[in-house]
mmCIF file of the N, C-alpha and C atoms, coordinates in Angstrom:
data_MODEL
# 
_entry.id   MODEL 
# 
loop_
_atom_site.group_PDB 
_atom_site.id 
_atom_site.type_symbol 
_atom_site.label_atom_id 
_atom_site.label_alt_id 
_atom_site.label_comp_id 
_atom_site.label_asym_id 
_atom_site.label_entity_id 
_atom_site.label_seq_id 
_atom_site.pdbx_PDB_ins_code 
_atom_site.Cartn_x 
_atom_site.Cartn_y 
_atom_site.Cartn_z 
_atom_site.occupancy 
_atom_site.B_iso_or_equiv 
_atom_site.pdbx_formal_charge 
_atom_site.auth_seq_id 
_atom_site.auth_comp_id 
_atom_site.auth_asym_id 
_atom_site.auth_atom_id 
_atom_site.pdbx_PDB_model_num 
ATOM 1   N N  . UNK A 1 1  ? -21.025 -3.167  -26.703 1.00 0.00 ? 1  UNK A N  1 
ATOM 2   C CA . UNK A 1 1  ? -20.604 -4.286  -25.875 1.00 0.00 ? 1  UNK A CA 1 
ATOM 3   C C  . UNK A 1 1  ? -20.509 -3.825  -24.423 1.00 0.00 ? 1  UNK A C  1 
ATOM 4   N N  . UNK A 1 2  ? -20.823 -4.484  -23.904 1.00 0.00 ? 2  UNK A N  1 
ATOM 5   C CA . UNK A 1 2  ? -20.993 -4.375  -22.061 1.00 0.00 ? 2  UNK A CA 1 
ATOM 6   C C  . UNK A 1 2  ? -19.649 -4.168  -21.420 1.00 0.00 ? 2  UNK A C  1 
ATOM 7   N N  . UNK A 1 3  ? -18.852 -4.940  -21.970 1.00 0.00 ? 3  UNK A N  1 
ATOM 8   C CA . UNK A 1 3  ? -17.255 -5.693  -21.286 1.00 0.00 ? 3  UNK A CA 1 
ATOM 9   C C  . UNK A 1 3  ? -17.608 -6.415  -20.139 1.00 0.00 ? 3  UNK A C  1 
ATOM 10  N N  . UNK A 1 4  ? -18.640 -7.063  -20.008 1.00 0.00 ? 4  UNK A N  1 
ATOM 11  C CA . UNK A 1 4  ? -18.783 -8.692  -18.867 1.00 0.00 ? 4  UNK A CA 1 
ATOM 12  C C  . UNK A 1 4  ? -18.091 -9.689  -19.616 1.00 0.00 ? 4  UNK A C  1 
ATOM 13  N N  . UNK A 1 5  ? -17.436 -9.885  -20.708 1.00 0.00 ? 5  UNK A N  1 
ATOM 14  C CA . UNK A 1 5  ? -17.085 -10.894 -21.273 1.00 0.00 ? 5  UNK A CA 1 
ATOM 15  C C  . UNK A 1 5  ? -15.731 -10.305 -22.200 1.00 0.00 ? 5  UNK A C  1 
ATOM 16  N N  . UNK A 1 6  ? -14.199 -11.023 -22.279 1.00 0.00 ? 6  UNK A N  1 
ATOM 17  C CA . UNK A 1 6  ? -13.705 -10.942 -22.725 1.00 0.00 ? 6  UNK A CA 1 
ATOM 18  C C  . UNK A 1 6  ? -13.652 -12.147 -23.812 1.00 0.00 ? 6  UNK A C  1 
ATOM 19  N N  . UNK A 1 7  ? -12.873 -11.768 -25.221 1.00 0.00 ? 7  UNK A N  1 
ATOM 20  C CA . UNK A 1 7  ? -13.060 -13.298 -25.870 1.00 0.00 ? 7  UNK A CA 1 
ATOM 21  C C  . UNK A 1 7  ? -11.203 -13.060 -26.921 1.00 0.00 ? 7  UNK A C  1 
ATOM 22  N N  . UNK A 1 8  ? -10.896 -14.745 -27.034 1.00 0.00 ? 8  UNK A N  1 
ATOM 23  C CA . UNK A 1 8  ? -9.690  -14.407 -27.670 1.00 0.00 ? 8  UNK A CA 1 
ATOM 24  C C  . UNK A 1 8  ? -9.849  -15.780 -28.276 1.00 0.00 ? 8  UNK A C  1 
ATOM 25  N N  . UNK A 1 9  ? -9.074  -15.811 -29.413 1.00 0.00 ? 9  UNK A N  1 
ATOM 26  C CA . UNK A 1 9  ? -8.834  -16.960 -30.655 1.00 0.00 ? 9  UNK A CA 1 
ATOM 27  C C  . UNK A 1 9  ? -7.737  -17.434 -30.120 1.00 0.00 ? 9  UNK A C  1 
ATOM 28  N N  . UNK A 1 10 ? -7.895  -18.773 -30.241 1.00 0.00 ? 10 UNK A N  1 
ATOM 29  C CA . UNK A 1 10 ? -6.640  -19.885 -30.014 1.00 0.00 ? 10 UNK A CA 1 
ATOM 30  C C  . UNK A 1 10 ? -6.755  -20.652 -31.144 1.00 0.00 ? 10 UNK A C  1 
ATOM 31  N N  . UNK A 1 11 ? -6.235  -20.563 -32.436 1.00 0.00 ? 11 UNK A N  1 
ATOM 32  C CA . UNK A 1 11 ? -6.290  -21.658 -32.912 1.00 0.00 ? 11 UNK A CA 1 
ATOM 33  C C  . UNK A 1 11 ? -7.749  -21.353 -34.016 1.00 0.00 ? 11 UNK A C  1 
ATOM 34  N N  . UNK A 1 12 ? -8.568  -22.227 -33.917 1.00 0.00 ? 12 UNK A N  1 
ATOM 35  C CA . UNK A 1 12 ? -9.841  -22.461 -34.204 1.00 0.00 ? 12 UNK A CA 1 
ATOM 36  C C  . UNK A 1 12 ? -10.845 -22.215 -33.064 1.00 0.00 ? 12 UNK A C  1 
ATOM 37  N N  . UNK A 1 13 ? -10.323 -22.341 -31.895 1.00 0.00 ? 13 UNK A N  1 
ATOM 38  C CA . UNK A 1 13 ? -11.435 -21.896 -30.843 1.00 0.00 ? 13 UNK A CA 1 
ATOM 39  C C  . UNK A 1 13 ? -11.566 -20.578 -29.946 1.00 0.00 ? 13 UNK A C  1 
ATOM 40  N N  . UNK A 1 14 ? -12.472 -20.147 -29.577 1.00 0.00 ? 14 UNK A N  1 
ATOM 41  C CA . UNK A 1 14 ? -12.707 -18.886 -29.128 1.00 0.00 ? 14 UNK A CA 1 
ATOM 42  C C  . UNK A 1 14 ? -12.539 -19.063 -27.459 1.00 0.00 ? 14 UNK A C  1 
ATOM 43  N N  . UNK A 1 15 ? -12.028 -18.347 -26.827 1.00 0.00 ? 15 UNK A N  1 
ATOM 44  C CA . UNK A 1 15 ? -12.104 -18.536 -25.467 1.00 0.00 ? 15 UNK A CA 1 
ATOM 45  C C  . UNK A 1 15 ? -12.598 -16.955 -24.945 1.00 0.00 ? 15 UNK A C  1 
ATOM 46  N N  . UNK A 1 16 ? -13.777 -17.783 -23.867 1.00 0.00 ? 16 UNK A N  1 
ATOM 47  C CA . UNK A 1 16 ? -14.393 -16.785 -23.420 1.00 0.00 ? 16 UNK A CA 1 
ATOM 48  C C  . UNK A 1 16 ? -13.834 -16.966 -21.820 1.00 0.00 ? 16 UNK A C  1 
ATOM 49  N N  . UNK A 1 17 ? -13.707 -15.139 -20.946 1.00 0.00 ? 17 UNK A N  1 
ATOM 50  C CA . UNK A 1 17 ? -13.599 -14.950 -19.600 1.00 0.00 ? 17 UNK A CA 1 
ATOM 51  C C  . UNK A 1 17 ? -14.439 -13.976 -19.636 1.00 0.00 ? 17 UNK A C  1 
ATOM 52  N N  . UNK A 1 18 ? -14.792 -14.263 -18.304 1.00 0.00 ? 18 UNK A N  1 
ATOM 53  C CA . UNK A 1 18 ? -15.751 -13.186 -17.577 1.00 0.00 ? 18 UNK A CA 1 
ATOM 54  C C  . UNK A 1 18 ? -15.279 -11.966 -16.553 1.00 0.00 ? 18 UNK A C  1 
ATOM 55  N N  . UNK A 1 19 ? -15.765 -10.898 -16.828 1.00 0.00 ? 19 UNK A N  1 
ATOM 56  C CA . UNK A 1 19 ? -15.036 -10.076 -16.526 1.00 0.00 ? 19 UNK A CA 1 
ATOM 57  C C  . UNK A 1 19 ? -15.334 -9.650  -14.815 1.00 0.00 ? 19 UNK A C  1 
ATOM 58  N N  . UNK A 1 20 ? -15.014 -10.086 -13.738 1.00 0.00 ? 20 UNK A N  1 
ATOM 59  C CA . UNK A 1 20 ? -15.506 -10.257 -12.399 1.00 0.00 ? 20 UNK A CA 1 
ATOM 60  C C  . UNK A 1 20 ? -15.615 -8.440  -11.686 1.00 0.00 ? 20 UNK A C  1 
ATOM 61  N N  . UNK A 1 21 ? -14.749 -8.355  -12.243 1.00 0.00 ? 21 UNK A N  1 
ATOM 62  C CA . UNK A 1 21 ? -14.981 -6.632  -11.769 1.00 0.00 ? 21 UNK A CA 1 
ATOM 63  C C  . UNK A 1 21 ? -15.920 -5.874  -11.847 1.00 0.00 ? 21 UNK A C  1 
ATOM 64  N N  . UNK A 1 22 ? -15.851 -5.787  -12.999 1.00 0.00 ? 22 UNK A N  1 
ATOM 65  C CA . UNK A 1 22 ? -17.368 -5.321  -14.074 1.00 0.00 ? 22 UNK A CA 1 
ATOM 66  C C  . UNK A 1 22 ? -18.888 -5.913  -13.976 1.00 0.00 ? 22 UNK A C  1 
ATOM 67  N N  . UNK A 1 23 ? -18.221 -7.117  -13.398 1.00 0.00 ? 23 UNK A N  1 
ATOM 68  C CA . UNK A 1 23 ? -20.162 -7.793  -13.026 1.00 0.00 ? 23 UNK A CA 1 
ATOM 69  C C  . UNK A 1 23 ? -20.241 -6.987  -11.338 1.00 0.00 ? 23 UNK A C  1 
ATOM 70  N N  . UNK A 1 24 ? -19.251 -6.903  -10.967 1.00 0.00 ? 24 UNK A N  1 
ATOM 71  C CA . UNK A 1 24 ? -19.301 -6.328  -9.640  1.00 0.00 ? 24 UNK A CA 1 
ATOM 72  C C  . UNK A 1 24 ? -19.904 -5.305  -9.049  1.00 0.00 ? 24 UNK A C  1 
ATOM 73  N N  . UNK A 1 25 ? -19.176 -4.385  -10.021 1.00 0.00 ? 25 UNK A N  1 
ATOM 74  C CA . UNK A 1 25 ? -19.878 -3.595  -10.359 1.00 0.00 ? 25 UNK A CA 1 
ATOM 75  C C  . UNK A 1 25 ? -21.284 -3.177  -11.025 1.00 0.00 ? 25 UNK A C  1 
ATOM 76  N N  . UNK A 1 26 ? -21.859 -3.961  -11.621 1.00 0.00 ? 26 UNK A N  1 
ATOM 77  C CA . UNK A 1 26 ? -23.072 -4.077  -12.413 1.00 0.00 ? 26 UNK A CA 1 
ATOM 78  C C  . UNK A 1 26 ? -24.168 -4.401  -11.367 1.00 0.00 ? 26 UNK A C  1 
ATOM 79  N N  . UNK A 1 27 ? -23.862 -5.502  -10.460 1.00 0.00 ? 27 UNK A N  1 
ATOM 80  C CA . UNK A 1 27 ? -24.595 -5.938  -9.406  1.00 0.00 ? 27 UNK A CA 1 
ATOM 81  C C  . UNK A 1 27 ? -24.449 -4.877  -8.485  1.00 0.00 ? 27 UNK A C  1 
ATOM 82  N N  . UNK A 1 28 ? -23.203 -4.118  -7.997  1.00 0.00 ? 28 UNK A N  1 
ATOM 83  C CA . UNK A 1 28 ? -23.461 -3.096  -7.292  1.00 0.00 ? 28 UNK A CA 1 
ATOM 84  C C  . UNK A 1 28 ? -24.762 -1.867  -7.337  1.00 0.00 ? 28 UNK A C  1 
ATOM 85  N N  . UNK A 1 29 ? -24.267 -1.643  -9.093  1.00 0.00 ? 29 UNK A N  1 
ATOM 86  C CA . UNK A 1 29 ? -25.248 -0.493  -9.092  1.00 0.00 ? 29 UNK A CA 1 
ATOM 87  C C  . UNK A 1 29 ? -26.541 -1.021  -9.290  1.00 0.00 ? 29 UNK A C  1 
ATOM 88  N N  . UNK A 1 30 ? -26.671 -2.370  -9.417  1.00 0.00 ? 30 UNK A N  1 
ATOM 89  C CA . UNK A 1 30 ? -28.425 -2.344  -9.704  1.00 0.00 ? 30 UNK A CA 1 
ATOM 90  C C  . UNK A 1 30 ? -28.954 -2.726  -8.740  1.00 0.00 ? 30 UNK A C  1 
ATOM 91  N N  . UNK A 1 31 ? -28.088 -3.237  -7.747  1.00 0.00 ? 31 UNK A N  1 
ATOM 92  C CA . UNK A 1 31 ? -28.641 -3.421  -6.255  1.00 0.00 ? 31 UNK A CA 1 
ATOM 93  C C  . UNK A 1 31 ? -29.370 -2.154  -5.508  1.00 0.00 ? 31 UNK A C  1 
ATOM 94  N N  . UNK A 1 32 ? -28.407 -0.979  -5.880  1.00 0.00 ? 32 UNK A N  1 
ATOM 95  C CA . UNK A 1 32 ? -28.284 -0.229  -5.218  1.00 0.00 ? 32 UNK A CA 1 
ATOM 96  C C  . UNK A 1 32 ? -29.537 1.047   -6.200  1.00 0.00 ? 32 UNK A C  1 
ATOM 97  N N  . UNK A 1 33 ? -29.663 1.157   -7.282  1.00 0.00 ? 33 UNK A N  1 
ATOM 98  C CA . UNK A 1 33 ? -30.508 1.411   -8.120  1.00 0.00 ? 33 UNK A CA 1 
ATOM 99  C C  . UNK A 1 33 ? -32.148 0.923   -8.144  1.00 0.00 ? 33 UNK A C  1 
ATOM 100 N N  . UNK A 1 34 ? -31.569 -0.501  -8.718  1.00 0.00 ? 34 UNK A N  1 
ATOM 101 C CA . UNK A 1 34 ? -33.313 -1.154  -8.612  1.00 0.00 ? 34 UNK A CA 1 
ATOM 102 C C  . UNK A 1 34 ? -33.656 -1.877  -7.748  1.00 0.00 ? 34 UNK A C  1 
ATOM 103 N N  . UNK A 1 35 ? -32.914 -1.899  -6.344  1.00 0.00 ? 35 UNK A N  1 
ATOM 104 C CA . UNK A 1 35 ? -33.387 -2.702  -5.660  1.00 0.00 ? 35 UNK A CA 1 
ATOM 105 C C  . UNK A 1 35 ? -33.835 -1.961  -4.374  1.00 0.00 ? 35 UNK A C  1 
ATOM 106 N N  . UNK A 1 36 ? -33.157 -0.738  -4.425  1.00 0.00 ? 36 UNK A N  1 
ATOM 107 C CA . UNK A 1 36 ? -33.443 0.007   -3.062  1.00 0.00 ? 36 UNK A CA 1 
ATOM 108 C C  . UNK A 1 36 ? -32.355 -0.157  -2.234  1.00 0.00 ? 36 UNK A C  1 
ATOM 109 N N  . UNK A 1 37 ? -31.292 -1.005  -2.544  1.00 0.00 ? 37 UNK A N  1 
ATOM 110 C CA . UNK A 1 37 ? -30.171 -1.392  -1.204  1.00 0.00 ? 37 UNK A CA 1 
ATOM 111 C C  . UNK A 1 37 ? -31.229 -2.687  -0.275  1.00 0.00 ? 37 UNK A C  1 
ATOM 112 N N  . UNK A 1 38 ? -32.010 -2.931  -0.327  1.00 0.00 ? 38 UNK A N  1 
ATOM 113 C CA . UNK A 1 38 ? -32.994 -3.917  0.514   1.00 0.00 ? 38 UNK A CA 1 
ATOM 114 C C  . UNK A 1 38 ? -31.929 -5.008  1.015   1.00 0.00 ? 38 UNK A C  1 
ATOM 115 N N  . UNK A 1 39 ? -32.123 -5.468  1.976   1.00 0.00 ? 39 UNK A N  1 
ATOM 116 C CA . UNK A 1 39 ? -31.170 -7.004  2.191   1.00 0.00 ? 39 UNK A CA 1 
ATOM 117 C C  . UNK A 1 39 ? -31.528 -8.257  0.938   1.00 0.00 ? 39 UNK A C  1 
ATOM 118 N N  . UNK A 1 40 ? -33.108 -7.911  0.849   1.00 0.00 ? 40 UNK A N  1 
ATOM 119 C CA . UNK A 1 40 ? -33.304 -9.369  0.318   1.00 0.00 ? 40 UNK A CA 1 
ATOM 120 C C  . UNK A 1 40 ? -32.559 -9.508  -1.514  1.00 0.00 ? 40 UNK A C  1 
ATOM 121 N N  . UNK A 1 41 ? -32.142 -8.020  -1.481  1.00 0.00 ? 41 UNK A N  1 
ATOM 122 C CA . UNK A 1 41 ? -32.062 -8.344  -3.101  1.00 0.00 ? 41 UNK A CA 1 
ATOM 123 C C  . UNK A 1 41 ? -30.312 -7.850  -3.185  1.00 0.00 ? 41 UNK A C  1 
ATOM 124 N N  . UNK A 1 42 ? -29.554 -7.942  -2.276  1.00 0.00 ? 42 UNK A N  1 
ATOM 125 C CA . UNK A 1 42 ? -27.959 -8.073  -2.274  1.00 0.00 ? 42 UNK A CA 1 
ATOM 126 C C  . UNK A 1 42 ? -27.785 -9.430  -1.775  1.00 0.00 ? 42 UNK A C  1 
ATOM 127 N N  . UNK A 1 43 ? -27.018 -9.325  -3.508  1.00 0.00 ? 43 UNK A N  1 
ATOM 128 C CA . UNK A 1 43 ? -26.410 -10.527 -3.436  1.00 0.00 ? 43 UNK A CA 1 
ATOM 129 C C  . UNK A 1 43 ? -25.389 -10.853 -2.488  1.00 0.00 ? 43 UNK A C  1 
ATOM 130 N N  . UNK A 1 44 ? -25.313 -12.632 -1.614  1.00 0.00 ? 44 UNK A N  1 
ATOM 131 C CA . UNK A 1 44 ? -24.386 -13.009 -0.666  1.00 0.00 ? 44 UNK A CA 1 
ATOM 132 C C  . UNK A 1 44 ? -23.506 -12.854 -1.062  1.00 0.00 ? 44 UNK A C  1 
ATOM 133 N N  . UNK A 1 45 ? -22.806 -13.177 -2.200  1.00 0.00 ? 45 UNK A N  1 
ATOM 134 C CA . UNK A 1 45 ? -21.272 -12.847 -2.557  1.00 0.00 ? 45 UNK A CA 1 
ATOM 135 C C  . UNK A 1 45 ? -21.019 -12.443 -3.745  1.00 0.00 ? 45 UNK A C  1 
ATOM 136 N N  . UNK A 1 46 ? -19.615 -11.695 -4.023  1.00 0.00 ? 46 UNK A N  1 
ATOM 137 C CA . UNK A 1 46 ? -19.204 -11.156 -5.123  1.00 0.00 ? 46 UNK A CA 1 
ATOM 138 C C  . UNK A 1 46 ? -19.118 -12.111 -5.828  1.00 0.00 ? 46 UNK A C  1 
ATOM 139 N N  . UNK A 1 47 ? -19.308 -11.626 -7.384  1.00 0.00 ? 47 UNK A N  1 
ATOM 140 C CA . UNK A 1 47 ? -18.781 -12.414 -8.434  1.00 0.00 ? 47 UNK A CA 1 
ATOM 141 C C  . UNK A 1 47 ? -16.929 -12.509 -8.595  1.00 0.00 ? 47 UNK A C  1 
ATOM 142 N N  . UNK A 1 48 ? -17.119 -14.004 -8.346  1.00 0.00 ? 48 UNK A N  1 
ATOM 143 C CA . UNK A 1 48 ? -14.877 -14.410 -8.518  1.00 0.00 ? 48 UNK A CA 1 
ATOM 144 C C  . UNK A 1 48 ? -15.170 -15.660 -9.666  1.00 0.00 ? 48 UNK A C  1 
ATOM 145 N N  . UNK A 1 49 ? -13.953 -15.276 -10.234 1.00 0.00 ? 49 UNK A N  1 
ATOM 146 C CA . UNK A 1 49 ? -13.297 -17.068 -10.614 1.00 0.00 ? 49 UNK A CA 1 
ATOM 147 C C  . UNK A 1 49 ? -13.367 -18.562 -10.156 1.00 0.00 ? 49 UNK A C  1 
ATOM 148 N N  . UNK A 1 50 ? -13.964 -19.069 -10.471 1.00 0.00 ? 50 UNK A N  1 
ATOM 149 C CA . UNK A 1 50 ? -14.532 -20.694 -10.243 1.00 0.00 ? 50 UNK A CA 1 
ATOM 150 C C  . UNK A 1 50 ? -12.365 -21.070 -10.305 1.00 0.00 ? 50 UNK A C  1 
ATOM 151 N N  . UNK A 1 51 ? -12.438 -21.991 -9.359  1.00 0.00 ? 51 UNK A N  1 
ATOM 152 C CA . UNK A 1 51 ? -11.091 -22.839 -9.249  1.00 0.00 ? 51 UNK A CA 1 
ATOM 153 C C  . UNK A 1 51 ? -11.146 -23.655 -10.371 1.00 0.00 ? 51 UNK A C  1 
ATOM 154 N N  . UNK A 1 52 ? -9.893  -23.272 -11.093 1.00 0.00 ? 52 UNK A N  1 
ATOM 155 C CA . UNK A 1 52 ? -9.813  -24.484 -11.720 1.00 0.00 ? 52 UNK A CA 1 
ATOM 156 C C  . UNK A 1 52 ? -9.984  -25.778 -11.794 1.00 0.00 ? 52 UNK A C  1 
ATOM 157 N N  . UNK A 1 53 ? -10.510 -27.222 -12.451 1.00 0.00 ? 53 UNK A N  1 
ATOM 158 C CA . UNK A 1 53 ? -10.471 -28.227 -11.963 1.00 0.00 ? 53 UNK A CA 1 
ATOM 159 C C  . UNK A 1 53 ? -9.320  -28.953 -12.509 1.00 0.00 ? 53 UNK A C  1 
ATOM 160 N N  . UNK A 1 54 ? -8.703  -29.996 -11.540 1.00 0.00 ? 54 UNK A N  1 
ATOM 161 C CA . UNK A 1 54 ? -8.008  -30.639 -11.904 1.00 0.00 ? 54 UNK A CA 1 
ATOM 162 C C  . UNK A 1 54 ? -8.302  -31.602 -12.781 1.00 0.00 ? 54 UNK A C  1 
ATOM 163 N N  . UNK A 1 55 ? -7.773  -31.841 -14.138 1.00 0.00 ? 55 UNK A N  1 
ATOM 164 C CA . UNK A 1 55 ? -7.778  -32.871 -15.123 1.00 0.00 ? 55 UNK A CA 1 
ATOM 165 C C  . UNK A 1 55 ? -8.229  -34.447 -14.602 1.00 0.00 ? 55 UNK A C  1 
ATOM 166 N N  . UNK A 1 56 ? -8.917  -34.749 -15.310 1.00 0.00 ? 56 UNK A N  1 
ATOM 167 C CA . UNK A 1 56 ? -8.910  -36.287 -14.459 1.00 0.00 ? 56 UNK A CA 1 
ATOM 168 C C  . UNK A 1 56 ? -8.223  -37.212 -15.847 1.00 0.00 ? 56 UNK A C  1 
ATOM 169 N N  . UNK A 1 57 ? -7.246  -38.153 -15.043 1.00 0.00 ? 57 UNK A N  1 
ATOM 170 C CA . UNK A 1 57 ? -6.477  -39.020 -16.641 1.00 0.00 ? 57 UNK A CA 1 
ATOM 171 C C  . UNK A 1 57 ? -7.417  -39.765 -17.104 1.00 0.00 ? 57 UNK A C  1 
ATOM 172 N N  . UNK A 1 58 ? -7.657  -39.945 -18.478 1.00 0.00 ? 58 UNK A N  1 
ATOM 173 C CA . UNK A 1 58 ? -8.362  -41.418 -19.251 1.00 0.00 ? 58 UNK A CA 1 
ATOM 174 C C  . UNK A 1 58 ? -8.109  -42.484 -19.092 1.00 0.00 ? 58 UNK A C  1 
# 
């Protein structure tokens, strides 16, 4: 297993997170590995957490 993905049981359902550090890292080194460091192939921004959305009522 990689560890880009954590997973945990609630119940009957599985909940998946992504592990932002670790992709960070992943993109670091392959930027920096298979890409040469080049501008065109670093990525504009780190991998973060999407904001939660607020619920909308029924």
């Amino acid at each position: 297993m990689a560890g880009l993905v954590t997973v945990r049981r609630d119940g009957r359902s599985m909940i998946y997170a992504a592990q932002f550090e670790t992709m960070n890292e992943l993109l670091g080194y392959l930027t920096e590995n298979c890409c040469g460091g080049t501008i065109e192939c670093t990525p504009a921004v780190a991998c973060k957490p999407a904001r939660k959305r607020a619920k909308v009522p029924a």
